[in-house]
N, C-alpha and C positions, 0 to 999 in steps of 0.2 A: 208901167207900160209905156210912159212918155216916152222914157230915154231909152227905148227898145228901139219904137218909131221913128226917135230920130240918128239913132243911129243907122237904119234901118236906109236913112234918107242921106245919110255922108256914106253911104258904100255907094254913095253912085261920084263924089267930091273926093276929097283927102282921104278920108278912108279907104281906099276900092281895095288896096294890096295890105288891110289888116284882117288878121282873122278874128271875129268879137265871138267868146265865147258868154255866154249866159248862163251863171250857175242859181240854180234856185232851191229852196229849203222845198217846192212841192215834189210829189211823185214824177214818175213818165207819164204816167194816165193822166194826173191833170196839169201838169204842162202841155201835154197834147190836145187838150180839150181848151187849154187858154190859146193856144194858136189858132185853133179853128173858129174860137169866137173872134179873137184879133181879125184873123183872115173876110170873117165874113161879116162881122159889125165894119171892119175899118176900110176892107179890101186890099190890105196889106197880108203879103207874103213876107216872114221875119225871117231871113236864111241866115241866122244865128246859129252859132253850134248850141245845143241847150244841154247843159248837164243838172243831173239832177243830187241834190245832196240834203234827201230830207234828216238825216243825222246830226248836220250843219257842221260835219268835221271840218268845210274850207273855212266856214266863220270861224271856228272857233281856232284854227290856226294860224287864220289873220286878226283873231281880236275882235270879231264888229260884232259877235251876237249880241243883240240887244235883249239883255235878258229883262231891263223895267217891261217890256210890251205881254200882254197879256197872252199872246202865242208868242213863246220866243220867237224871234225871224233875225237876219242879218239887216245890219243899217246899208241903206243903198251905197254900193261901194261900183268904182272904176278902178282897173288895176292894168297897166299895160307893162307889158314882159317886151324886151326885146329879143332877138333871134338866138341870142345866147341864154335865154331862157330866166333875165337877170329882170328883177323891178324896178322901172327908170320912171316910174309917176303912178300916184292911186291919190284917188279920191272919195273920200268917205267921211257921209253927212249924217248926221241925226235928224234933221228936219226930212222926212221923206218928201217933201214938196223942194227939195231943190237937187237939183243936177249938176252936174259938168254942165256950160255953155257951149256953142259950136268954137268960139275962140276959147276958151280955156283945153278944151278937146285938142284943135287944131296945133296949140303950144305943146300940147304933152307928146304928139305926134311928130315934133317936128325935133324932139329928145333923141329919135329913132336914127332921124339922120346923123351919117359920121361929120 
């Protein structure tokens, strides 16, 4: 949820003209049910596109399923696509306590320009 939030907080900086989507191994229902706790534990609004892929076809044809975790799930991944629809930076951890930084973000963002 961290890097939701802060992503959530560079669409107002560098971010504003990307579009982040959020793909997740839950359903729509409780994806929608984690927004409205976010919304209303954080008072944050995530205007993220959020797709849902409890099948985990995107993991599994990016590679990140983490199959050692007791519910399979994806390793927390970052993946920017430029407008040609090409992947110019990802980022994918196994430690789910780390992220992309705001400067490591800011670099991969800045791949976009010609």
């Amino acid at each position: 949820m961290e890097q939701l939030l802060q992503l959530e907080r560079l669409k107002k900086t560098f971010l504003q003209d990307i579009t982040i989507l959020a793909i997740s191994p839950d359903t729509p229902e409780k994806t929608r049910e984690f927004l409205a706790k976010v919304e209303s534990s954080r008072g944050v609004h995530l205007s993220h596109l959020f797709l849902s892929d409890p099948e985990m076809k995107f993991a599994d044809a990016y590679g990140i399923r983490n199959t050692a975790a007791p519910r399979p799930l994806p390793h927390p991944t970052s993946v920017l696509v430029n407008r040609d629809g090409l992947e110019v930076w990802r980022f994918t951890e196994k430690d789910y306590t780390r992220r992309p930084t705001d400067d490591e973000l800011k670099a991969a963002v800045a791949k976009l320009k010609p």
